[in-house]
N, CA, C and O atoms as a GROMACS GRO file, in nm:
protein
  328
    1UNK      N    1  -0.859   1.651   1.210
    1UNK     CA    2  -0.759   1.668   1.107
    1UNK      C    3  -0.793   1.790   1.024
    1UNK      O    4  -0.897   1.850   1.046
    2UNK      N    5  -0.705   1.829   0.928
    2UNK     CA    6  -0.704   1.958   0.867
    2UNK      C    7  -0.634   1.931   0.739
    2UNK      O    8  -0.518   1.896   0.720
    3UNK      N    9  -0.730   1.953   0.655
    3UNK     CA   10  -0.616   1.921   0.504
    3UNK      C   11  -0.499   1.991   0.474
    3UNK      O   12  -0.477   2.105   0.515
    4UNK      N   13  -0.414   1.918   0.393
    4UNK     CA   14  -0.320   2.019   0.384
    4UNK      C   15  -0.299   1.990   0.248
    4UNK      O   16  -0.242   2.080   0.186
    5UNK      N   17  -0.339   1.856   0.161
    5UNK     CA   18  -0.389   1.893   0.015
    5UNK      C   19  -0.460   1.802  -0.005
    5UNK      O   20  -0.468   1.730   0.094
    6UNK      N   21  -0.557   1.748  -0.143
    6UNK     CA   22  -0.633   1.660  -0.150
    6UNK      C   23  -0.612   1.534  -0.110
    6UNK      O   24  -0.696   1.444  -0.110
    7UNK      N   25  -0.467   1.525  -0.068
    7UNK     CA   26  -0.479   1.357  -0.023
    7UNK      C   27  -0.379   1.372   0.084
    7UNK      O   28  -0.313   1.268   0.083
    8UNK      N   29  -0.344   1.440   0.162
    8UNK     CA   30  -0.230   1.466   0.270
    8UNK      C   31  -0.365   1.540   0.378
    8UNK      O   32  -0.464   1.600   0.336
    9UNK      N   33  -0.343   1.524   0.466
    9UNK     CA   34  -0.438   1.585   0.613
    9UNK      C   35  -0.326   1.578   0.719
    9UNK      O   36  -0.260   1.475   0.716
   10UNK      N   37  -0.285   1.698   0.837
   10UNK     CA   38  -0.272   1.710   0.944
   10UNK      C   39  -0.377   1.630   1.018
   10UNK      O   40  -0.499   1.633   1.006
   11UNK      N   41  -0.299   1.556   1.098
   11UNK     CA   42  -0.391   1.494   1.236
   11UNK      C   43  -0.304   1.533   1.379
   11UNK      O   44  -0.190   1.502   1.412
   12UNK      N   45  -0.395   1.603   1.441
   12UNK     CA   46  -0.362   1.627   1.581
   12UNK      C   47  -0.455   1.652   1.629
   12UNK      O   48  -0.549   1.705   1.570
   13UNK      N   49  -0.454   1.597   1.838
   13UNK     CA   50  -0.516   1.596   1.932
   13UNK      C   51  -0.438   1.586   2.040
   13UNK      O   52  -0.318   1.568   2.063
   14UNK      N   53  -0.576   1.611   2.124
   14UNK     CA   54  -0.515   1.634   2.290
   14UNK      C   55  -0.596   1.544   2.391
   14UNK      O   56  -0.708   1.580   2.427
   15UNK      N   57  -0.558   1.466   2.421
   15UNK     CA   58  -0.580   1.351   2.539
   15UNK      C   59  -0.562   1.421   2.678
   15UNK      O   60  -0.443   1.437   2.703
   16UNK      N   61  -0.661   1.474   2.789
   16UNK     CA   62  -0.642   1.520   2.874
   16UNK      C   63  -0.567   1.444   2.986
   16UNK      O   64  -0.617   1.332   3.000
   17UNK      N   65  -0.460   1.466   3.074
   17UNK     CA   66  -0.387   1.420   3.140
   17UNK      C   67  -0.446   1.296   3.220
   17UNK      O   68  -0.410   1.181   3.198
   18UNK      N   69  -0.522   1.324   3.296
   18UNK     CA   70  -0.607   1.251   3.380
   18UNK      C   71  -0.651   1.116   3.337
   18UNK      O   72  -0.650   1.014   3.406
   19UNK      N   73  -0.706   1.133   3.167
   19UNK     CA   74  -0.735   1.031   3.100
   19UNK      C   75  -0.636   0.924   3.025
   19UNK      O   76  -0.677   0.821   2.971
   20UNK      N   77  -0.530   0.954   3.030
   20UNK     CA   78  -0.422   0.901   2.930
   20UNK      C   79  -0.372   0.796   2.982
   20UNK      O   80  -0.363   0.779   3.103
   21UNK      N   81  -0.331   0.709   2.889
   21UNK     CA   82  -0.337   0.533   2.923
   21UNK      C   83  -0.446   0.432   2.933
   21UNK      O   84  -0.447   0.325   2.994
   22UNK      N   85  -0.566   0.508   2.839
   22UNK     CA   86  -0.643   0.455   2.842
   22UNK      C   87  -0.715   0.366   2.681
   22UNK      O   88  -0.806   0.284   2.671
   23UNK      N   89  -0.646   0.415   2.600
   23UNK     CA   90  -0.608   0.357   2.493
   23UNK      C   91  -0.758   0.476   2.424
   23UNK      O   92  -0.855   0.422   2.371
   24UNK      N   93  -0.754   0.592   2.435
   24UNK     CA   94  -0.841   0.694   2.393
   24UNK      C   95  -0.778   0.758   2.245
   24UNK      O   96  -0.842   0.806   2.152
   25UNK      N   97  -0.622   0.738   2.258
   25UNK     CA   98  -0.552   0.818   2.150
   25UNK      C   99  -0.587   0.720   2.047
   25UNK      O  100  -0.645   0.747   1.942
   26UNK      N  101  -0.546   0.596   2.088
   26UNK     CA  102  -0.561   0.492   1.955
   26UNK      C  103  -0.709   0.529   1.916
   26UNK      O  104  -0.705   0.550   1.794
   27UNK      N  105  -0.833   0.547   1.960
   27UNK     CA  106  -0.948   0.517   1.924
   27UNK      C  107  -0.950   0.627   1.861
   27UNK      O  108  -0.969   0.613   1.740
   28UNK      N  109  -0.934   0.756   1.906
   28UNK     CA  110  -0.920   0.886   1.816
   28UNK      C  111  -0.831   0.873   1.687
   28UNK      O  112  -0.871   0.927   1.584
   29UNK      N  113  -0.737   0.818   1.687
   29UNK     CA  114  -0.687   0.794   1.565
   29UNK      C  115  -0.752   0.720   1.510
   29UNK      O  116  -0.811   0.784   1.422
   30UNK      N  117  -0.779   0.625   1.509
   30UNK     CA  118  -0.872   0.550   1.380
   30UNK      C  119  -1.020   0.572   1.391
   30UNK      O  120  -1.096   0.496   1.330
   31UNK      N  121  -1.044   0.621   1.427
   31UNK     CA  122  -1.202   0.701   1.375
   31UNK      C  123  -1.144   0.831   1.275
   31UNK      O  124  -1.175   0.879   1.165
   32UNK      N  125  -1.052   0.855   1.369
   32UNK     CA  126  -1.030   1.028   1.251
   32UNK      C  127  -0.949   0.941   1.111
   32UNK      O  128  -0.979   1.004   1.010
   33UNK      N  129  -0.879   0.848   1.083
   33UNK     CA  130  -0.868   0.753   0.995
   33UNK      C  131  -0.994   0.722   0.905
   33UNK      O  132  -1.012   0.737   0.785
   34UNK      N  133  -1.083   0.666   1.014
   34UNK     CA  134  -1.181   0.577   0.959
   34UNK      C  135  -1.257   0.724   0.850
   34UNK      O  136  -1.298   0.700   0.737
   35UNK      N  137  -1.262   0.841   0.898
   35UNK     CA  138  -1.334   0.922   0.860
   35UNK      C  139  -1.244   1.014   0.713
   35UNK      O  140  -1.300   1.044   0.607
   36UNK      N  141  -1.158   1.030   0.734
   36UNK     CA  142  -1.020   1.049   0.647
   36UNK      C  143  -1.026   0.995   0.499
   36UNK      O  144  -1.002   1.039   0.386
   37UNK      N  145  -1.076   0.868   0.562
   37UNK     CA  146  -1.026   0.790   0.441
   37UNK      C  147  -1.191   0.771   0.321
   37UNK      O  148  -1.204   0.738   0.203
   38UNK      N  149  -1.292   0.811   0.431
   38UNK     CA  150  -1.428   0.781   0.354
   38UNK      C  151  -1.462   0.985   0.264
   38UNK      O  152  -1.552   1.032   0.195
   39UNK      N  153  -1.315   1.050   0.330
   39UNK     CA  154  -1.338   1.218   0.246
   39UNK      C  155  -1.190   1.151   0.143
   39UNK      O  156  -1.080   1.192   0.181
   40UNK      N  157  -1.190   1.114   0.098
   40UNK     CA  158  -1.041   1.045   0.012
   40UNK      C  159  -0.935   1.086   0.054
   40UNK      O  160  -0.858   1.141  -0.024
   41UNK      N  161  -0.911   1.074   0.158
   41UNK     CA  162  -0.750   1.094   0.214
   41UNK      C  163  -0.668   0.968   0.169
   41UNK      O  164  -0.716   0.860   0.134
   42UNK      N  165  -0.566   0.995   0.175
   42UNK     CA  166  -0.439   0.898   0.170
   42UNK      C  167  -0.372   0.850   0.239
   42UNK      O  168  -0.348   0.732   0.262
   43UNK      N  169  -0.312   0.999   0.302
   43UNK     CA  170  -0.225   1.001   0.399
   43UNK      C  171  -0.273   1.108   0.523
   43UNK      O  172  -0.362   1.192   0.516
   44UNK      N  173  -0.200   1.081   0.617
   44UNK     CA  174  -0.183   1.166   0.754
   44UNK      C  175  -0.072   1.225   0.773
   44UNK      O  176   0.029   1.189   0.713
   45UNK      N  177  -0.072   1.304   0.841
   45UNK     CA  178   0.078   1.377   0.872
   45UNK      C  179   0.098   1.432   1.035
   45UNK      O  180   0.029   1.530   1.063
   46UNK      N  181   0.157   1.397   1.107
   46UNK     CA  182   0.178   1.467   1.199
   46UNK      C  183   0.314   1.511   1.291
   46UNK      O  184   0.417   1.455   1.253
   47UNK      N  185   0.327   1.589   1.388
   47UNK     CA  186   0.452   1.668   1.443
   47UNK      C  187   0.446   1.638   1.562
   47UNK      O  188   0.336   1.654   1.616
   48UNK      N  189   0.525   1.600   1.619
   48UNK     CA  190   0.504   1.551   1.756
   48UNK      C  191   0.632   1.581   1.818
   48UNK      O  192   0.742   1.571   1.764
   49UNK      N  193   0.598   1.628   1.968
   49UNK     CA  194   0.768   1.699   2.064
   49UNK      C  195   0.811   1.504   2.053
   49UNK      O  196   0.739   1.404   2.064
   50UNK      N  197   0.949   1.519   2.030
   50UNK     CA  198   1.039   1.391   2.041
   50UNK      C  199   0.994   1.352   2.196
   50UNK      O  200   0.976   1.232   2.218
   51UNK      N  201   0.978   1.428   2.285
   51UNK     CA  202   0.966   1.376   2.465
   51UNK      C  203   0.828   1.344   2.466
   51UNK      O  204   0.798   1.302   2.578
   52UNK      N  205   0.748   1.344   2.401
   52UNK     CA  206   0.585   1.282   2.374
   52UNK      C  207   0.641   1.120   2.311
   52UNK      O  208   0.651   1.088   2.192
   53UNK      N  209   0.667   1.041   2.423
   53UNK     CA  210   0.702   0.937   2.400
   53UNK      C  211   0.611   0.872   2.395
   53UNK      O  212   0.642   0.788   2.310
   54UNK      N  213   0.480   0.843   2.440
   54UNK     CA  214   0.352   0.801   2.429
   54UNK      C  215   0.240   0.837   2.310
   54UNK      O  216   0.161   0.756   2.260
   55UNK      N  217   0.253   0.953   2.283
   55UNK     CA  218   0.195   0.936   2.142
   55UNK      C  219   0.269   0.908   1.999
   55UNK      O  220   0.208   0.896   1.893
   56UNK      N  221   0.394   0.900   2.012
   56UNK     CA  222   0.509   0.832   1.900
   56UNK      C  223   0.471   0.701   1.940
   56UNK      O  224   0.472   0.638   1.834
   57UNK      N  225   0.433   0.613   2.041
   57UNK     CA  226   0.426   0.479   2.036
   57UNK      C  227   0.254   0.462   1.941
   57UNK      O  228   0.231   0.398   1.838
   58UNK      N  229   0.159   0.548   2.026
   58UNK     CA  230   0.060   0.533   1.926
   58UNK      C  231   0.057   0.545   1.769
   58UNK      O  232   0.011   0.463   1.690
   59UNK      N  233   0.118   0.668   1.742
   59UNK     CA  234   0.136   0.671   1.627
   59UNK      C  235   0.190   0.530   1.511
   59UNK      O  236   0.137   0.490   1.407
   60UNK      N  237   0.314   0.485   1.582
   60UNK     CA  238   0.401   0.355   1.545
   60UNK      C  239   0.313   0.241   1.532
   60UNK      O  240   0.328   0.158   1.443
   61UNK      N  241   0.204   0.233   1.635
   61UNK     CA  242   0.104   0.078   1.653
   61UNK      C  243   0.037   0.100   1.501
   61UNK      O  244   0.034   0.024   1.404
   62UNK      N  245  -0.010   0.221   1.519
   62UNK     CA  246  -0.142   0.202   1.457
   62UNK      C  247  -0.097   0.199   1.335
   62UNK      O  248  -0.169   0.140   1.255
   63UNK      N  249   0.041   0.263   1.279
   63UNK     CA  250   0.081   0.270   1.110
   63UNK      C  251   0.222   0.221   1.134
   63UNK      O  252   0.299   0.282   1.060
   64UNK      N  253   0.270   0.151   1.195
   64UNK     CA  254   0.373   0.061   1.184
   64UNK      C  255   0.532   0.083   1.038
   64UNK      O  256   0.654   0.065   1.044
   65UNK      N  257   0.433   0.129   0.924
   65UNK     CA  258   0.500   0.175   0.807
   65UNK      C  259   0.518   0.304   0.807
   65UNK      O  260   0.555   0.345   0.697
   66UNK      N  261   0.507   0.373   0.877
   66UNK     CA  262   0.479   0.526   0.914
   66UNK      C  263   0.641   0.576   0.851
   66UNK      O  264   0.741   0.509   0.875
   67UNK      N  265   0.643   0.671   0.789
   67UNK     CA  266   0.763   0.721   0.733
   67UNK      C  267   0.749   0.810   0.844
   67UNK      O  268   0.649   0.865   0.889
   68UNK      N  269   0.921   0.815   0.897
   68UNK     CA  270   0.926   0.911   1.067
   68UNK      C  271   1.061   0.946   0.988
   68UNK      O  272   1.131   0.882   0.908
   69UNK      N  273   1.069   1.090   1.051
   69UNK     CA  274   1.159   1.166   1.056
   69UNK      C  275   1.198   1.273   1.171
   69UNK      O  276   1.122   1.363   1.208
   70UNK      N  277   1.319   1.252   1.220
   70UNK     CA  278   1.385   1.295   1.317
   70UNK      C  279   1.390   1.444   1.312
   70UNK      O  280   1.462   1.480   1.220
   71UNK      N  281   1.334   1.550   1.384
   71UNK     CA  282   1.412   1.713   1.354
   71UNK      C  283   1.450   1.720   1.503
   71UNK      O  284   1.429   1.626   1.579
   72UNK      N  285   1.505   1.834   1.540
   72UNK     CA  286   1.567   1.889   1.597
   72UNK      C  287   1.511   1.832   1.715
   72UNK      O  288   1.579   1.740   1.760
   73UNK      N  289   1.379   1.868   1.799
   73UNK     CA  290   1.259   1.846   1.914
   73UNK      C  291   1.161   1.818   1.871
   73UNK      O  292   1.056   1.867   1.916
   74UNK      N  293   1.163   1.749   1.791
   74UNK     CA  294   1.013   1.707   1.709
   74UNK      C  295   1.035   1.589   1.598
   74UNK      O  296   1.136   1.576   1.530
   75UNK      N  297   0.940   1.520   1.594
   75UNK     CA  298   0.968   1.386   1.486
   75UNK      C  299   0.802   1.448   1.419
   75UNK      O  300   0.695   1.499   1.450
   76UNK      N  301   0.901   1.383   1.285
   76UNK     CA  302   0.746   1.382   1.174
   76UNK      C  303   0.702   1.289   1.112
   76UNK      O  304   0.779   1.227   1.038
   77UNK      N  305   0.565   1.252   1.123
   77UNK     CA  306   0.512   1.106   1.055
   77UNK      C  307   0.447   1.155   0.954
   77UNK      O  308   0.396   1.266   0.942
   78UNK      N  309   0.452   1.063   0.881
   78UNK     CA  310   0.357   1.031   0.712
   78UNK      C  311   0.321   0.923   0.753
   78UNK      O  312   0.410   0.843   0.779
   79UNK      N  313   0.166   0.878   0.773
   79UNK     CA  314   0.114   0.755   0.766
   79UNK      C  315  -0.005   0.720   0.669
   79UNK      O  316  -0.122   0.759   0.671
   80UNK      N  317   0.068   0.621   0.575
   80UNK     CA  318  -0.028   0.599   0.459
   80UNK      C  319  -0.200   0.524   0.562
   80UNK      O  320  -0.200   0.453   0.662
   81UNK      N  321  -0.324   0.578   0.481
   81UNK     CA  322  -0.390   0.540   0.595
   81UNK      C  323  -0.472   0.391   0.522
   81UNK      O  324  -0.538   0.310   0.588
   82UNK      N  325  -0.449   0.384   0.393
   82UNK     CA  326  -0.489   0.243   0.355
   82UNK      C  327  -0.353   0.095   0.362
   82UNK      O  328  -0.385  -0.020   0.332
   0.00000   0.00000   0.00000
């Protein structure tokens, strides 16, 4: 992740093809969570292509309350991380 102010952080990664479906994204997300939240983060933020239908489902599991927003080829999450 990458701050983008004292309590907002970019989170993005890359799950190599080969490996995916292995429930690697979820674990990367909540470690980078788990770690987020012990530098005082709040929130997460991320951009994702709308056809990345597999990491919009991760995203959804893991923050369920996730404020999503629709753009053009891309959806955007806010996920509160407490």
């Amino acid at each position: 992740y990458a701050a983008a102010d004292s309590q907002l952080a970019e989170v993005a990664f890359l799950v190599r093809e080969d490996l995916q479906g292995q429930g690697i994204a979820g674990h990367l997300l909540d470690e980078l969570r788990r770690i987020a939240v012990s530098n005082g983060f709040k929130r997460f933020y991320a951009s994702v292509l709308s056809e990345n239908k597999a990491m919009l489902k991760v995203f959804r599991k893991y923050f369920p309350g996730a404020q999503v927003k629709n753009k053009q080829d891309e959806v955007e999450i806010v996920m509160h991380l407490e």
